[in-house]
N, C-alpha and C positions, 0 to 999 in steps of 0.2 A: 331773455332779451325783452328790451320794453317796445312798446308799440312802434313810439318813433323811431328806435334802432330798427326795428324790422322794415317800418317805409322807409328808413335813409338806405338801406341795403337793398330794396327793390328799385329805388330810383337809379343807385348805381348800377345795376344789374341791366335797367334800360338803357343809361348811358353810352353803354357799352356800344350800342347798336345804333347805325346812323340811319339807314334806312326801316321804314316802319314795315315793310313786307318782315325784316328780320325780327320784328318787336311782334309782330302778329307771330310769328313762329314759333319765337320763343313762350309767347300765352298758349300757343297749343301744347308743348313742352309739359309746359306747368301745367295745366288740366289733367296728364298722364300723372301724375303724381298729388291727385284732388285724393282725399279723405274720401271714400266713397257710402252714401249714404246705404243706410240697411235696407233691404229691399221692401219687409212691412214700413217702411217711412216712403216709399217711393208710392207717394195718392194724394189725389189733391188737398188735402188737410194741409200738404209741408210743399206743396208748387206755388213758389213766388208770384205774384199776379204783379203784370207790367212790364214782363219778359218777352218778346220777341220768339223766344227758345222755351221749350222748357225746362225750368230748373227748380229742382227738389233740395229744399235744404232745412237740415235737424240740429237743433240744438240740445246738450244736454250740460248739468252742471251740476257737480259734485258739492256743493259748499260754499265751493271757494272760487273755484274757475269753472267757463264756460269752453266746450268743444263741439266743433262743427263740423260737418260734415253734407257732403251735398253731392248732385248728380246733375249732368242735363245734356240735352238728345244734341249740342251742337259745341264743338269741340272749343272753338275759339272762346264761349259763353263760360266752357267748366275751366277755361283759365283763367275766365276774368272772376270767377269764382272763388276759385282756389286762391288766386291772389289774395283775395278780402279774407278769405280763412287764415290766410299765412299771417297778417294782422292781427285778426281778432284773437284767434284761438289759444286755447290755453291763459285769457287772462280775467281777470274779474269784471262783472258788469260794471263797477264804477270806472274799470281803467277804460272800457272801452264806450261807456256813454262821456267818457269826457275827452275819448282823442276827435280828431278830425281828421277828414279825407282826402286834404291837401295834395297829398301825394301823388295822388290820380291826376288833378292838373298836373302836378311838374312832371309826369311822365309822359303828357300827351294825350294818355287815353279817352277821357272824357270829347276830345275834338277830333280822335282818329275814329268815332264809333258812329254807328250808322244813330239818325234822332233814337227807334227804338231800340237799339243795342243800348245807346248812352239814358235811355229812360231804365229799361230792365237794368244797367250799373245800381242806379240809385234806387230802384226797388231792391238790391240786393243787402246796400247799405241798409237801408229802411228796416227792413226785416231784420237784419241783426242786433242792430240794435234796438228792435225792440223785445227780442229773446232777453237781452239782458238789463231791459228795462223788467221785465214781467221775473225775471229770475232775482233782480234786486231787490222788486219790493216782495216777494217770496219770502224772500232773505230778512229784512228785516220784520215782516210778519212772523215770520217763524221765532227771533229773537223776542219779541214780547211774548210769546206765549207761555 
């Protein structure tokens, strides 16, 4: 599935839901089923800075695609987590330096979140892409060698 299928499938999975208490619910939901990071990745080396919560998140990448994984001490925080993973994950640094986060507007969230919740979002974006900024040009270092 490609990035944009995956945000057109979370946007309607919001849809679904008229009231935002239910859209908060459902982010705790999805947190229960986050990737959970390895516990040597759980230290400040891999904690997000700009988070309200803390949240721990590992990137690794095989070649070809990138997977993530991550943690944090406040439930509503590892769903909005796990969301950007269910994104990103499993696809190559170029696919994912060149999607956008649109999706987050049409869902709401960026205007249902507290300033710092909605600041730590975009520290969450931030950070992932730049795992797959620093994994691409890996990538092609390694390819002139």
């Amino acid at each position: 599935m490609t990035i944009e299928q995956t945000q057109q499938q979370i946007i309607d999975e919001f849809s679904m839901f008229d009231d935002w208490m239910d859209k908060y619910n459902f982010l705790i939901e999805m947190g229960k089923d986050c990737p959970l990071i390895e516990t040597q990745y759980k230290t400040n080396n891999y904690l997000i800075n700009g988070c309200q919560s803390r949240v721990w998140l590992h990137a690794s990448y095989d070649g070809k695609q990138i997977s993530f994984s991550a943690d944090s001490d406040a439930v509503i925080t590892k769903g909005i987590v796990n969301l950007l993973i269910r994104v990103f994950n499993d696809h190559t640094p170029e696919e994912i330096l060149a999607s956008d986060t649109a999706f987050l507007d049409k869902i709401g969230l960026k205007e249902h979140l507290s300033p710092t919740r909605s600041n730590g979002l975009l520290s969450m974006v931030k950070q992932m892409k730049l795992y797959a900024q620093v994994y691409q040009l890996k990538s092609i270092q390694q390819s002139h060698d």
